[in-house]
C-alpha positions in Angstrom: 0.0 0.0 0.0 1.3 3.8 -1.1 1.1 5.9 1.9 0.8 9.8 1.5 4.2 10.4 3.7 4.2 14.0 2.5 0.8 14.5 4.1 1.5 12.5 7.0 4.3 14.4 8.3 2.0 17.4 7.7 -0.5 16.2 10.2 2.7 16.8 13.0 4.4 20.2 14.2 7.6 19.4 12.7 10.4 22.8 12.5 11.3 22.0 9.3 9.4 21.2 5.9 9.6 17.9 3.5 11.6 17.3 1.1 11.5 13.7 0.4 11.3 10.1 2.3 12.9 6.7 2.3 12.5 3.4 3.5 14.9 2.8 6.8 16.7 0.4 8.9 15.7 -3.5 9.3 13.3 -3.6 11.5 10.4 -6.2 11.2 7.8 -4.6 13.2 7.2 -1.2 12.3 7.4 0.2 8.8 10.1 3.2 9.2 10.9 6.0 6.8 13.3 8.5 7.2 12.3 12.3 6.0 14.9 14.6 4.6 13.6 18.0 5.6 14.6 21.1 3.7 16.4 23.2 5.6 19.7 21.9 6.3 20.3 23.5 9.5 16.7 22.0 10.9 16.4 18.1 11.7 15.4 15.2 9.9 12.9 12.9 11.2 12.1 9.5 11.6 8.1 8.5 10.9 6.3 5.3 11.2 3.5 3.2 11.1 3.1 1.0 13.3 2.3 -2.1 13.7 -1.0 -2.3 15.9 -1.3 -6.5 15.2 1.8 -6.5 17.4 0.8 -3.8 20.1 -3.0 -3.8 20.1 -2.7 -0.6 22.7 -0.6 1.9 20.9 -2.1 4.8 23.3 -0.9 3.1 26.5 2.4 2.4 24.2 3.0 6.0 23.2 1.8 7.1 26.7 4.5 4.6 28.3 7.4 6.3 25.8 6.2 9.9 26.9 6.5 9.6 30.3 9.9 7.5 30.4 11.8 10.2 27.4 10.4 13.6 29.6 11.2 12.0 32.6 15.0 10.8 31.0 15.2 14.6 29.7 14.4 16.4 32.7 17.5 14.2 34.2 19.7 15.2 31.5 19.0 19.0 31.5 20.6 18.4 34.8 23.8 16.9 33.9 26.4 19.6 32.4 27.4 18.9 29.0 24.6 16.6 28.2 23.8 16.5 24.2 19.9 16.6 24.7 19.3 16.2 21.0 21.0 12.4 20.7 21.0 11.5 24.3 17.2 11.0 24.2 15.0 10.3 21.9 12.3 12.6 21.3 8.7 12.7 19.8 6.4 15.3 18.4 3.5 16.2 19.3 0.5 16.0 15.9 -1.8 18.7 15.2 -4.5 16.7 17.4 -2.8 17.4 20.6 -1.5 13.3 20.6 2.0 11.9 20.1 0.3 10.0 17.5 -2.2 10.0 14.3 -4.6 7.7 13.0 -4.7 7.4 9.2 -8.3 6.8 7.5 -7.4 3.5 6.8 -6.5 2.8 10.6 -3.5 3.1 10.4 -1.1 4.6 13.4 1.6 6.7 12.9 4.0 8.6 14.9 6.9 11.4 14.3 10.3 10.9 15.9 13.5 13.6 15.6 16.2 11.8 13.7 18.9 11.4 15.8 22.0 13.0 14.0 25.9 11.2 13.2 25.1 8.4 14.9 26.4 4.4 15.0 24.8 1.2 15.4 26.0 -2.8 14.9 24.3 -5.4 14.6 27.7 -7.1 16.0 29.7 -6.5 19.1 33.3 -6.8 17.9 34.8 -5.6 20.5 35.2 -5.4 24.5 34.7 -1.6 24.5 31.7 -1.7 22.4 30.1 -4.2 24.8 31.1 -2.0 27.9 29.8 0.8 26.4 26.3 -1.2 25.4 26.4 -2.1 29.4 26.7 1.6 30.1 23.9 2.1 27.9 21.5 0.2 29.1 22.5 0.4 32.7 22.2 4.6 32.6 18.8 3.7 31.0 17.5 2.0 33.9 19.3 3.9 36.4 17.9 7.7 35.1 13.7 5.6 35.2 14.6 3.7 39.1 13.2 7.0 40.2 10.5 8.0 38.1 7.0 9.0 39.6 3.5 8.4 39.1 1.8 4.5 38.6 3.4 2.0 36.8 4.0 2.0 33.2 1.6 0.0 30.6 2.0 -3.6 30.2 2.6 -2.9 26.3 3.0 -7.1 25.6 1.7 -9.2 28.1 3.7 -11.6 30.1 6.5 -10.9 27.5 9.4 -12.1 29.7 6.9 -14.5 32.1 9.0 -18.1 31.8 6.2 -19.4 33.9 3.9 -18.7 31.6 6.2 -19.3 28.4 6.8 -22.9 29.6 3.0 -23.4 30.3 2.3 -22.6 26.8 5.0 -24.7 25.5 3.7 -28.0 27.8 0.0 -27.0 26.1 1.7 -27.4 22.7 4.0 -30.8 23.7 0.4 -32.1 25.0 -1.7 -31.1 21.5 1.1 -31.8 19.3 -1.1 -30.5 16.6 1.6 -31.1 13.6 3.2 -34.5 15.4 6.7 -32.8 16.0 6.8 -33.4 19.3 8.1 -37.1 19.2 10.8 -36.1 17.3 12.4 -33.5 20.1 12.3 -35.7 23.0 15.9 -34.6 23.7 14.8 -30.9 23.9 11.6 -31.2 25.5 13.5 -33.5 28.4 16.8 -30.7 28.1 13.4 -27.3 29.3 11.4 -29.7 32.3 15.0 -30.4 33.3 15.9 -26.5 34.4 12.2 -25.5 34.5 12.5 -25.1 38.5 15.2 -23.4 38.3 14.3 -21.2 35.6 11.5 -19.3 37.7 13.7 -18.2 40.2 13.7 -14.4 39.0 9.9 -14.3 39.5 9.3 -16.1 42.7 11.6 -13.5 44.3 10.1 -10.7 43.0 6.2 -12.2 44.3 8.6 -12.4 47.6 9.6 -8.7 47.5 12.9 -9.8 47.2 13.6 -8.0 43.9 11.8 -4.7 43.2 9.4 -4.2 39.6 11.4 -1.8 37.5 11.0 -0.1 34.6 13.1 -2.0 32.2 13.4 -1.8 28.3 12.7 -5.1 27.5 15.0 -6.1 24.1 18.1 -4.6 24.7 20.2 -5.9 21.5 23.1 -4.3 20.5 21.4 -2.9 17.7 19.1 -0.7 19.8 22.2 1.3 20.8 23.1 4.1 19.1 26.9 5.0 19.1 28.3 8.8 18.7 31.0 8.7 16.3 33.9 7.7 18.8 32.0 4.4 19.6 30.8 6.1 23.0 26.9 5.4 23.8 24.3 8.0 23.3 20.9 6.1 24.1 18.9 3.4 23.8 16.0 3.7 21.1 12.7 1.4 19.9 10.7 1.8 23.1 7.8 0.0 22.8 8.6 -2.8 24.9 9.6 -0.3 28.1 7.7 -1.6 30.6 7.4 -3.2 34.4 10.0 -5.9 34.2 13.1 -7.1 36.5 16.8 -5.8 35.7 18.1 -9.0 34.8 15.5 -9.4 31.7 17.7 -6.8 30.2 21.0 -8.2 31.0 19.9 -11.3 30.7 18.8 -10.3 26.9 22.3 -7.9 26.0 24.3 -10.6 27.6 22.2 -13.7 25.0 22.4 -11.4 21.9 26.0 -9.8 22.6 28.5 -12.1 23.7 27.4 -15.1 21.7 30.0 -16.3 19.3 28.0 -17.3 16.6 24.3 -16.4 14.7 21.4 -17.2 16.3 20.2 -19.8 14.3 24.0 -21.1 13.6 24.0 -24.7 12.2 27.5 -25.9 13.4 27.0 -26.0 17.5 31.0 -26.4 17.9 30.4 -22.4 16.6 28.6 -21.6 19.6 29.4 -20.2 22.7 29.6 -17.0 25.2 32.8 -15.0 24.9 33.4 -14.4 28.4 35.3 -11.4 27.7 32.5 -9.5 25.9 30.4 -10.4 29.3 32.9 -9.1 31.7 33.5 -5.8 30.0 29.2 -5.9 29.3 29.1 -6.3 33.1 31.6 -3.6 33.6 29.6 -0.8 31.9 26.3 -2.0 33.2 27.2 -1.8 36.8 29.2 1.2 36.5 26.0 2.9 35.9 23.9 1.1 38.6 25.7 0.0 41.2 24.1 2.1 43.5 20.8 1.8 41.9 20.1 -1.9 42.4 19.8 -4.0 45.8 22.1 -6.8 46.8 19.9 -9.5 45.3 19.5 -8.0 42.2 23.4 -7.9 42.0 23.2 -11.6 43.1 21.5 -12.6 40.1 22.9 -10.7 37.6 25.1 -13.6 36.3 21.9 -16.3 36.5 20.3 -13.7 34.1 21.8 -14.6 30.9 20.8 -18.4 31.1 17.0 -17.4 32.4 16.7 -15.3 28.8 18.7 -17.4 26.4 16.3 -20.4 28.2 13.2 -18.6 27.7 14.4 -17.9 24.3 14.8 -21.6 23.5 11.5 -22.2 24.5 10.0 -20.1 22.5 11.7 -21.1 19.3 10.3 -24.9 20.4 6.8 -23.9 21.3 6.7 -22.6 17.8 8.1 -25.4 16.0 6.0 -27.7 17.6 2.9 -25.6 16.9 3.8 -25.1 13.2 5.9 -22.6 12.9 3.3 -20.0 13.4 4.5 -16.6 14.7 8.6 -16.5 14.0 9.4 -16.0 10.2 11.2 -19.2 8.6 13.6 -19.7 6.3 13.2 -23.4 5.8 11.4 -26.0 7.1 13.3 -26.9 10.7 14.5 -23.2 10.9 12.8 -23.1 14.6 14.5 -26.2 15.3 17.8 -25.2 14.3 17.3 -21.9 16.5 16.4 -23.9 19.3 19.7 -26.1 19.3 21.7 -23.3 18.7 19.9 -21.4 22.0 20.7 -24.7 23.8 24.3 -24.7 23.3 24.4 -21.2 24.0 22.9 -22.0 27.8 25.3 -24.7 28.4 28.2 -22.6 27.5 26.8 -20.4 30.1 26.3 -23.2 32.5 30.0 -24.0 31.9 31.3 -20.8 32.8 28.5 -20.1 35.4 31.4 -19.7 38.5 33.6 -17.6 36.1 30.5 -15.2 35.7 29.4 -15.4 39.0 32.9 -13.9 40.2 33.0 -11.7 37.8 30.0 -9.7 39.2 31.0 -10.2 42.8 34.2 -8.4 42.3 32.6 -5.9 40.0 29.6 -4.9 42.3 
């Protein structure tokens, strides 16, 4: 479908006037354009339409990102030296007083500043790119550990919930609706194995324990903008900001950073955590919130990692067993192959579980 971009953008107050858009990035959720404004002293902008079959609540959405981006600027205006116009991402406001428009095909859109001379990877090559993704997303949560008012929209529910993740997946093992399920016995055994274990993040936080946070949710590297000296900026695609424990994002950076190979990498000899990318990972995150988060967070940092690359594994199973029906495939056993490959990835952790125990301890 042919949108009217030129006409879109009109419907927000925008500084600067169209000159022409583009199709941007790779995300799979959204559909993204860039617009080149005019004036070359003014900003560009980023708009998009987004995807409401994913977030059936864009309101609470957009209302979740205004409140977490005034309440990160307000913190920055406050900081000497801070770079308000790449260290935050910012919205604007439409004509009809919302930070979002609805087309007259349904459709929602919504306006973002472009953030200017900026870096991303899709790869952490590097131990000081990974410490300064840490920094990113530690800063992130530490800025939001005091914001006010009630707690943030659930935008997906039970999005990081293992309990419920692995009740699904035994609902699909039990209907086995395409008869997959006898051929991943191994698997199956591998998730009711660690299940226990696996829910330990959430029966401390139902015993106060742990503390509700806001936390961003998918923290890959990608989802990091870089200045042009490699030094973090902030953290953008905030629709998944929400109530959520610290280690879902560390868990997350730590699953989709420091793993050696793809995530869907055929050869398992390929795959394993890089130890080093974690300790200088760990190194920027707690820089940032050390004094932010309580003793048992910090105790659990290093448990994190395996709880989200498990989670992860389970997912990719669930689906395969039920068809292959929400993750895109490129062939056939495609969840399958992501599934092994997840596997591997928590036994490397498991491996080097005392190694990245220790390496929190001394870092906290």
């Amino acid at each position: 479908m042919k949108h009217d971009l030129r006409g879109l953008f009109g419907s927000f107050l925008a500084e600067a006037s169209f000159l022409k858009a583009e199709t941007f990035g790779s995300g799979h959720i959204h559909d993204t354009f860039l617009i080149t404004t005019r004036e070359k002293e003014k900003d560009d902008y980023i708009l998009q339409r987004l995807n409401s079959k994913v977030f059936k609540r864009i309101p609470e959405l957009q209302e979740n990102i205004e409140r977490v981006t005034d309440h990160i600027r307000q913190k920055l205006e406050k900081i000497p030296g801070s770079d308000l116009r790449r260290e935050c991402i910012r919205m604007i406001p439409a004509r009809n007083g919302k930070s979002w428009i609805v087309d007259n095909d349904g459709n929602f859109w919504r306006l973002l500043v472009f953030i200017p001379d900026h870096r991303s990877y899709d790869i952490v090559d590097s131990p000081e790119k990974a410490f300064e993704g840490g920094r990113a997303v530690g800063r992130f949560q530490a800025m939001l550990a005091d914001m006010p008012g009630p707690p943030l929209h659930e935008t997906i529910p039970d999005f990081h919930n293992v309990e419920k993740r692995l009740e699904w997946f035994e609902d699909s093992v039990a209907f086995d609706r395409v008869k997959r399920a006898a051929s991943v016995k191994t698997e199956i055994e591998f998730f009711r194995s660690r299940a226990e274990k696996m829910t330990v993040i959430r029966r401390m936080g139902r015993e106060g324990r742990i503390p509700l946070r806001i936390t961003h949710n998918d923290t890959k590297f990608n989802n990091i903008l870089l200045d042009e000296n490699d030094r973090a900026l902030c953290i953008i695609d905030l629709d998944t900001v929400m109530p959520g424990y610290v280690h879902y994002d560390f868990g997350d950076a730590i699953r989709t950073a420091a793993n050696t190979a793809a995530e869907d990498e055929a050869d398992l000899s390929k795959v394993r955590m890089n130890i080093d990318l974690y300790r200088s990972y760990a190194e920027g995150y707690l820089s940032e919130t050390r004094d932010t988060l309580n003793r048992t967070e910090k105790e659990f940092l290093a448990f994190a990692p395996l709880l989200i690359t498990f989670e992860q594994a389970v997912r990719f199973l669930t689906d395969y067993i039920d068809g292959d029906t929400y993750y895109r495939i490129h062939h056939e056993h495609h969840n399958l192959r992501r599934t092994r490959a997840q596997i591997r990835l928590v036994e490397s952790m498991e491996e080097q579980y005392g190694e990245m125990q220790e390496i929190i301890s001394r870092l906290s």
